[in-house]
N, C-alpha and C positions, 0 to 999 in steps of 0.2 A: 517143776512143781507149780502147780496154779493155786491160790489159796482166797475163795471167797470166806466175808465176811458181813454176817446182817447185824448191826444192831438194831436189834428188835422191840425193846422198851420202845424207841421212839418211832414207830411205825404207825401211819393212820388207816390201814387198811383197806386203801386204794385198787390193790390187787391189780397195778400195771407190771410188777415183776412177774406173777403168775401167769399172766397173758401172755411178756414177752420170752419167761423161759421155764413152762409149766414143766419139765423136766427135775430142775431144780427148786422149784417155790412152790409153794400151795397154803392156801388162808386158812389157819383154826378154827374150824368150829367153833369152841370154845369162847375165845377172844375175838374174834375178826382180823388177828394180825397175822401177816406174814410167818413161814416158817422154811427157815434153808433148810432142805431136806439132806440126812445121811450128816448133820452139823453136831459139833459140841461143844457147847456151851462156856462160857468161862467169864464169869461175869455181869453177863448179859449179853456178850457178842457171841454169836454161833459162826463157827466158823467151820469149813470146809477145804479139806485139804483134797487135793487130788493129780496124780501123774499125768493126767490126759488133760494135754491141752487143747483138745478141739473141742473144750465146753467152752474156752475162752471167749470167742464170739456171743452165744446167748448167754454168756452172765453180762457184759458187758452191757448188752441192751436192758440187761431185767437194770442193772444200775442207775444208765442214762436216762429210764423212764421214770426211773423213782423220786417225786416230786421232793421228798425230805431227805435224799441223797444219804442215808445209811446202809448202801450197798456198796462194798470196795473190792474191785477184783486185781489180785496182784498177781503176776509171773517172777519166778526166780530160777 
């Protein structure tokens, strides 16, 4: 199981995770912030669960690009 997480409250809307894994992320209209797509909420952390670990690569990068580091991809 691979399980992304954005906190998104603290997001500036930089829109380097949607560059690096527009798959999974795309910027709100609304707001300008990020939004993990296919996520649910709990909190204010959207989180994504998923069996397929060959997203694990591009969440990584949408992560490592993320200047304010509220992207965390974990495997179990």
């Amino acid at each position: 199981m691979v399980i992304i997480t954005l906190q998104r409250e603290k997001c500036i809307g930089c829109n380097y995770c949607v560059e690096m894994d527009p798959v999974h992320f795309q910027m709100s209209k609304k707001d300008g912030k990020s939004v993990l797509l296919h996520s649910h909420n709990a909190k204010g952390f959207f989180t994504l669960k998923s069996p397929n670990h060959a997203i694990v690569e591009s969440c990584e990068l949408a992560a490592k690009a993320c200047p304010v580091k509220i992207i965390t991809v974990k495997e179990t």
